[in-house]
C-alpha positions as CSV (number, residue, x, y, z in Angstrom):
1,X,-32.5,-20.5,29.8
2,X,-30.7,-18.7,32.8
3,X,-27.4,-18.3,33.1
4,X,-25.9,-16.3,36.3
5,X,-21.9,-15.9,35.9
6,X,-19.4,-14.9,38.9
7,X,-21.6,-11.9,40.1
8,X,-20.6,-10.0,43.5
9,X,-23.2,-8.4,45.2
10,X,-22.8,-5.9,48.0
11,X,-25.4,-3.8,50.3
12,X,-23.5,-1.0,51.3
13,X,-19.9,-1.8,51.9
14,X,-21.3,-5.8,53.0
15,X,-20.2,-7.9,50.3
16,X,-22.7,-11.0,50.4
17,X,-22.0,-12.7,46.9
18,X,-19.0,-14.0,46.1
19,X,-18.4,-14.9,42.2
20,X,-21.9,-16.9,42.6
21,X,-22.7,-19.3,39.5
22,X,-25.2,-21.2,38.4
23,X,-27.8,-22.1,35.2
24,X,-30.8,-23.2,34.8
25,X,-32.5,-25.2,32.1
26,X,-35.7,-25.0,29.6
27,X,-38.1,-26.4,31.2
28,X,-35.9,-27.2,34.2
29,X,-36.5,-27.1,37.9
30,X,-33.9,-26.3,40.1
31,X,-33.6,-25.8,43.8
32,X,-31.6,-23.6,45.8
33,X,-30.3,-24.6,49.3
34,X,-28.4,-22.4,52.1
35,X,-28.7,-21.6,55.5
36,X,-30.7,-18.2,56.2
37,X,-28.5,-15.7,55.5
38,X,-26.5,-17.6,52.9
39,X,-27.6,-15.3,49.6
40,X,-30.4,-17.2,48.5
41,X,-32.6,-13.9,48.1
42,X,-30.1,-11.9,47.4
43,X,-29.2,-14.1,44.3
44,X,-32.7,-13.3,43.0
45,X,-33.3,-10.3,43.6
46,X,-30.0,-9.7,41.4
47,X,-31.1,-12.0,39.2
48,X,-34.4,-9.9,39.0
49,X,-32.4,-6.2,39.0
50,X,-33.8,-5.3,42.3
51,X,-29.8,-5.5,43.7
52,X,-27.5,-4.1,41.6
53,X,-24.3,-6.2,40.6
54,X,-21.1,-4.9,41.5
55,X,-19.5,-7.6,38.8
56,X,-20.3,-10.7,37.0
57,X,-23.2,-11.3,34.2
58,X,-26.8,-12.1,33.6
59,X,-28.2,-13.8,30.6
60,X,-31.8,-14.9,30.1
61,X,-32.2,-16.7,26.8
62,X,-28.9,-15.8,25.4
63,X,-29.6,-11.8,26.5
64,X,-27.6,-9.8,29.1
65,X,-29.9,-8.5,31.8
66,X,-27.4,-6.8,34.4
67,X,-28.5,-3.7,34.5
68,X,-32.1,-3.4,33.0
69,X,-34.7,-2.6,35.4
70,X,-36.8,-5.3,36.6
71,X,-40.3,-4.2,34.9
72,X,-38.1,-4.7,31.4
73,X,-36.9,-7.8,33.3
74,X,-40.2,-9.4,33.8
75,X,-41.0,-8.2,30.7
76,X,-39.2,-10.2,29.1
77,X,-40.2,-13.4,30.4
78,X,-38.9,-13.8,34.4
79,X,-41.0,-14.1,37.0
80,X,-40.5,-13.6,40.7
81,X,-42.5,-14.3,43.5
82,X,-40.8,-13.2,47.2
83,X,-40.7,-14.7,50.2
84,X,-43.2,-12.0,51.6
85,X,-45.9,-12.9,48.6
86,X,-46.5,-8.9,48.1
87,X,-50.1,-9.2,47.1
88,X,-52.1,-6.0,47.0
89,X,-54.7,-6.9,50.3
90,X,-57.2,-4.2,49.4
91,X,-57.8,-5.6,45.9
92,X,-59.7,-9.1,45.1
93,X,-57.9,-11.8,44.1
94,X,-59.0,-11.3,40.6
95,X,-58.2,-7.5,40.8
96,X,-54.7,-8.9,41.7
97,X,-54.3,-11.6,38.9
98,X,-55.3,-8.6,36.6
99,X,-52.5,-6.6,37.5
100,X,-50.1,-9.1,36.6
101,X,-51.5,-9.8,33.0
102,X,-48.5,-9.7,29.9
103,X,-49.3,-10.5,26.8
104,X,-48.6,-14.4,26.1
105,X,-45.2,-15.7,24.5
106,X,-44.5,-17.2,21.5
107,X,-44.9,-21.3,22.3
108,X,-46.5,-21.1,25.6
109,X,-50.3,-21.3,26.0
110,X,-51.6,-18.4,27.7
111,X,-52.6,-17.8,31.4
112,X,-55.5,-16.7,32.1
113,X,-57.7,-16.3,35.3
114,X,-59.6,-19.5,33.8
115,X,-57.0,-21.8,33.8
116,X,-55.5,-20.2,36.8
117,X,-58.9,-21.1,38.7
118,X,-58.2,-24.5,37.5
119,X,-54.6,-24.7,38.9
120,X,-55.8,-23.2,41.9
121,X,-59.4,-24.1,43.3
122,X,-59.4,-22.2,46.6
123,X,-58.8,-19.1,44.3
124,X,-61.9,-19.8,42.6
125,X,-63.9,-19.7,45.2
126,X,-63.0,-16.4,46.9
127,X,-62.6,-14.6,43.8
128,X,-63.9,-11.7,45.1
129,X,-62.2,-11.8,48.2
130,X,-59.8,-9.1,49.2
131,X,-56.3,-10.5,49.6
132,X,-56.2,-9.4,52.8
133,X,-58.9,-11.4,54.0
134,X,-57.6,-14.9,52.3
135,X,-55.4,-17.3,54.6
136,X,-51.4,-17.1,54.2
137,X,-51.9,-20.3,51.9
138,X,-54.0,-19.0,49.5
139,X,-52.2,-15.4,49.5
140,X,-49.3,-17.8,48.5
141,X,-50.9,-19.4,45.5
142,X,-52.6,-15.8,44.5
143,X,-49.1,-14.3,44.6
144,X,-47.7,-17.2,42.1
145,X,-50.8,-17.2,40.2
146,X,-50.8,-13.3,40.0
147,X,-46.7,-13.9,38.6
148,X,-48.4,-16.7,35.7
149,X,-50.2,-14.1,34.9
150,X,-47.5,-12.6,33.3
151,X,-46.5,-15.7,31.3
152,X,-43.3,-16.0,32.2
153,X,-40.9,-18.5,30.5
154,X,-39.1,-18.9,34.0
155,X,-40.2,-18.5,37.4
156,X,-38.5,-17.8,40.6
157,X,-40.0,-18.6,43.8
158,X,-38.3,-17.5,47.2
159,X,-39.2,-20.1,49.7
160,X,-42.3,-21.3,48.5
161,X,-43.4,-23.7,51.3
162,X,-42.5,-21.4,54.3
163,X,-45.0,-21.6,57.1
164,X,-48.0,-23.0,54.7
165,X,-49.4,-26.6,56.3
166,X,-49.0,-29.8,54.8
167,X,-51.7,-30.1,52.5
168,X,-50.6,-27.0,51.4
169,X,-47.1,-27.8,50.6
170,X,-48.7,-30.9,48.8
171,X,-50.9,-29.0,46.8
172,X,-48.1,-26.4,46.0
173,X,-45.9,-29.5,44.7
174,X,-48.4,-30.1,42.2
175,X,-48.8,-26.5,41.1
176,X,-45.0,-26.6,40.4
177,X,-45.3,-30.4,38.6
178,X,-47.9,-28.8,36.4
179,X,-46.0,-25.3,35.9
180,X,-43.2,-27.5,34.6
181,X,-45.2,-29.8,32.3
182,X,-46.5,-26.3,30.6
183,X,-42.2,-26.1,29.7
184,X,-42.0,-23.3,32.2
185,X,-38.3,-23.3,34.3
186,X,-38.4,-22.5,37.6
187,X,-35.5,-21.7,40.2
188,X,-36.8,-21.8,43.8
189,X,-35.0,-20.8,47.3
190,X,-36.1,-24.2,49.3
191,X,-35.3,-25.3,53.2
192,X,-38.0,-28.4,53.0
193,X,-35.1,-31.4,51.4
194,X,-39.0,-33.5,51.0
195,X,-40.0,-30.8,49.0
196,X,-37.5,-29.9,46.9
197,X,-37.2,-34.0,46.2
198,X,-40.8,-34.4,45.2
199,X,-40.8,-31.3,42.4
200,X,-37.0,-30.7,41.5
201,X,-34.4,-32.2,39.3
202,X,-31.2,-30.4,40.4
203,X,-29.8,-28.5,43.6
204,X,-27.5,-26.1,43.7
205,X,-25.8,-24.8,47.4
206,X,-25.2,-21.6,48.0
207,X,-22.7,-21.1,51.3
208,X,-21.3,-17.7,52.3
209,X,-22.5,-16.3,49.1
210,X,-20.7,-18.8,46.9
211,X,-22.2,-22.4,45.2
212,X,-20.6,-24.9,47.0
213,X,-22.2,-27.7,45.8
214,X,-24.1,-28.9,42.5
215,X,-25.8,-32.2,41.5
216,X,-29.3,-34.0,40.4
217,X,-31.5,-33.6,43.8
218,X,-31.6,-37.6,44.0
219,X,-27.5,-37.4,44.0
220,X,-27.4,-35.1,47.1
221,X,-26.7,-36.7,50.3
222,X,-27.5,-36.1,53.6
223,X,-24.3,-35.5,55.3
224,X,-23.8,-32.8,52.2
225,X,-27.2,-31.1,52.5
226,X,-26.4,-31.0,56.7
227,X,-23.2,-29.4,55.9
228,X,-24.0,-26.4,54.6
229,X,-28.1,-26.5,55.4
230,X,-28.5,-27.9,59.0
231,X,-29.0,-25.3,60.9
């Protein structure tokens, strides 16, 4: 589905990846550990075209993407939802599922606000709500139900569980259980090991902007994930 092969990225004259690698699956999730700082988001937001590579390559489905410009990318099936949610707070929460509506994909049922409501209860029931006025929790699951909107084929999710409370996180494991089950890949930037055990099936470990380590999440260790994690 994904495939990201030996790309360097630099801000400025900073070089912070180093001939990073890594793939994802159909209907695969896959989590992404590191220390802050490490490259997590800086792997997706060259993933996503937001950074641009100074080498390496892309591919989505068989398809180079270095280089296109990430509207096309989304457009053709990636979806990205950053760590600071970037929901539009003067719109409603349906205003702001509407603004992320693509046309549906060959083989994947359609999202709509419907089935999103479903996925997501509390979005039901403020609706109308600005997205400003709904808790950090909620503007979580509005900004990943605004990037379903698109129908992706793959989502990326930068530090989903950051700062939301338990119940939260529990119900966000079973968004992601249920994203997968619709075949949907996802690649996710995670710091909660409980987490990442309860919703992925393989971890990847990014340290000073290379992958250091790769196995099935039940495989890693502790002494590996504290390492290159523990901060």
């Amino acid at each position: 589905m994904l495939r990201v092969e030996s790309i360097n990225t630099f801000y400025g004259r900073a070089q912070i990846l180093f001939d990073l690698t890594l793939a994802v699956k159909s209907g695969e999730v896959v989590a992404l550990f590191g220390r802050n700082g490490a490259g997590k988001t800086t792997t997706f937001k060259s993933i996503m075209g937001i950074v641009a590579l100074k080498r390496g390559t892309i591919y989505f489905k068989d398809q180079a993407i270095r280089g296109l410009a990430p509207f096309k990318t989304c457009a053709l099936g990636l979806g990205y939802v950053p760590q600071d949610r970037r929901i539009f707070k003067r719109l409603t929460v349906i205003e702001n599922l509407e603004v992320g509506r693509q046309p549906p994909r060959k083989g994947f049922k359609p999202w709509t606000p419907q089935r999103l409501f479903q996925l997501f209860p509390n979005l039901a029931e403020r609706r109308y709500h600005t997205g400003g006025t709904i808790s950090g929790g909620e503007q979580q699951m509005l900004s990943i139900a605004r990037t379903l909107m698109g129908n992706p084929e793959l989502i990326i999710l930068d530090e989903p569980s950051e700062g939301l409370a338990p119940v939260i996180v529990k119900q966000l494991a079973q968004t992601i259980r249920k994203i997968k089950s619709e075949g949907i890949s996802v690649l996710m930037a995670e710091q909660n090991l409980n987490f990442a055990r309860s919703v992925c099936d393989r971890v990847c470990i990014v340290y000073q902007g290379s992958i250091r380590y790769q196995s099935a999440i039940d495989d890693l260790s502790q002494e590996v994930y504290e390492k290159y994690c523990a901060l």
